[in-house]
C-alpha positions, 0 to 999 in steps of 0.5 A: 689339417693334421696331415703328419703322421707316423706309421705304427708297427701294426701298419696304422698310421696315428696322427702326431698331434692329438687331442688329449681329454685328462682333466677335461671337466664335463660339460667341457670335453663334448664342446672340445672334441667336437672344436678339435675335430672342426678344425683338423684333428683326428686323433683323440686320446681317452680314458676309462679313468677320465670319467668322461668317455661318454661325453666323448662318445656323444661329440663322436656320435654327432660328428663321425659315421655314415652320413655325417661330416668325418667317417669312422676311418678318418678319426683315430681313438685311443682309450685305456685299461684302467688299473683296476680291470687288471684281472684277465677276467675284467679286460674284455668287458673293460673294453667293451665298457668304453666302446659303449660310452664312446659310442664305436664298434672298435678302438684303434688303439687301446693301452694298459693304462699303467703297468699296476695292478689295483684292487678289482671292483668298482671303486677307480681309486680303492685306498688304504687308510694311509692314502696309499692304493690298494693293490691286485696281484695280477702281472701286467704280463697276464693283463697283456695276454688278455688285451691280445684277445681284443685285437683276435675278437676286432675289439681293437686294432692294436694294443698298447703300453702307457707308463711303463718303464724300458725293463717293463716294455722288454718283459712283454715284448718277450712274450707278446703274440701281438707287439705293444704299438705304442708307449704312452708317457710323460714327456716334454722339455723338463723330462726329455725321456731320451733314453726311453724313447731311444729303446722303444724306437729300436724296437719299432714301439712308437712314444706318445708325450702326455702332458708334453706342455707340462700340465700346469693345471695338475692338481697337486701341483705347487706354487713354487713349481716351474711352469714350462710354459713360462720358461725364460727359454721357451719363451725367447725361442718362440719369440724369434719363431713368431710361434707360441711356446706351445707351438715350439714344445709340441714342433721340438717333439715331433722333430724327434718322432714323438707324437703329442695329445696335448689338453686343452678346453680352449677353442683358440689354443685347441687350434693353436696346438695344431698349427706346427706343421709350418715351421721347424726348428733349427739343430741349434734350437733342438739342442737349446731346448733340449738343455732344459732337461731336469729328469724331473716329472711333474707327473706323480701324485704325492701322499703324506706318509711319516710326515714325509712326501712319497710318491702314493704307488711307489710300494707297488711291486711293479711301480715304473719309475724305480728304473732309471727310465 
């Protein structure tokens, strides 16, 4: 059983491994909770943008509630604002779009997905003709006071950041009524985030790792890209662990506090990834793989412009990751 947890400012307690469900394909993301949940986890992380909470929503149905194998405060769900429901007038109903497709009353935790504003509507993606987004002028500032709302109506339990860099996180801590719980960003062994983590635990804000296993399957990634998983490093120390290199990753983040929602549609390795509760990582260990760090993120989806790779959101006036972390 998933039985370590850490204790958020709100005084929740969310599980530090949970089941992340980006990149999860219909058809597959019901049969993958539905295994998580089987097997001991109880925290699942969702989106708006993933384009399948509703698939969530009916594993949810079918395993959680009066009556049925886990009740409601067993499980811990998070979802998040997407960018185009920025505008204060769009948060509540943004919410309450995902409580339907997830099929809850309420979210324990629900976060703007990134701190960019893009056009309103209907289209997830709107583009320009260049590939680039096209952007709203909504402050991430007015998206937070709308999203307090949620937590004031019993929407949400506790709301939260995803992608924000340190500036960012102190412009709503300054005037935030209800403290950002938790910051969701990429984290894992190429991309230690240190810094960042450092200035969030100072402020009581708890980090999530997305992709902390690297997400190999990302679909820009290149051939010639490292594959954490195959790091010659990771692979000796899981080796003399008798752990797999998923195991050491996902222990070496929770030995420095960070809690995990690493991706997987495969039943052994969705159990795999819950199995690092048994074990620990020596100080020696901890500082080896921390020596792999690149400051490099994986994360970032590139466009073609003037012939050159750029990071498609980077003109937004609120792009996160101009700042050094």
């Amino acid at each position: 059983m998933s039985t370590t947890t850490v204790t958020l400012a709100t005084g929740q307690k969310m599980p530090m491994i949970g089941l992340g469900t980006w990149k999860s394909s219909p058809g597959q993301v019901k049969a993958a909770v539905s295994h998580a949940l089987a097997v001991g986890y109880r925290h699942v992380d969702c989106a708006f943008a993933y384009g399948n909470e509703q698939e969530v929503g009916e594993a949810l149905q079918e395993t959680v509630g009066p009556q049925k194998a886990l009740s409601r405060e067993d499980v811990f769900i998070v979802s998040k604002l997407w960018n185009t429901h920025h505008h204060p007038e769009d948060v509540e109903l943004a919410c309450r779009r995902s409580l339907a497709s997830l099929q809850l009353q309420s979210l324990d935790l629900y976060l703007m997905h990134w701190p960019m504003a893009f056009q309103r509507g209907n289209e997830v993606m709107p583009r320009n003709r260049d590939g680039s987004m096209r952007h709203d002028p909504t402050h991430f500032i007015d998206t937070w006071k709308a999203m307090e709302q949620l937590v004031e109506k019993g929407l949400v339990k506790a709301i939260g950041l995803s992608n924000f860099n340190a500036r960012q996180v102190d412009e709503v801590l300054a005037v935030a009524t209800h403290k950002p719980a938790v910051n969701q960003v990429e984290c894992h062994p190429y991309l230690m985030q240190e810094e960042l983590l450092q200035h969030c635990q100072r402020r009581g804000i708890a980090l999530t790792a997305y992709s902390p296993l690297g997400s190999a399957d990302r679909p820009w990634a290149k051939a010639r890209e490292p594959k954490l998983l195959e790091d010659p490093g990771i692979l000796a120390l899981a080796q003399r662990c008798g752990k797999t290199p998923a195991q050491v990753i996902l222990r070496w983040q929770l030995q420095r506090g960070v809690t995990c929602i690493p991706k997987s549609s495969t039943p052994s390795r969705i159990k795999e990834n819950l199995e690092v509760f048994d074990f620990s990582l020596s100080e020696d260990d901890m500082k080896t793989i921390a020596s792999f760090n690149r400051g490099e993120r994986l994360i970032i989806p590139l466009m073609e412009k003037d012939g050159k790779q750029v990071w498609r959101d980077a003109g937004h006036p609120h792009f996160p990751f101009h700042d050094p972390y």
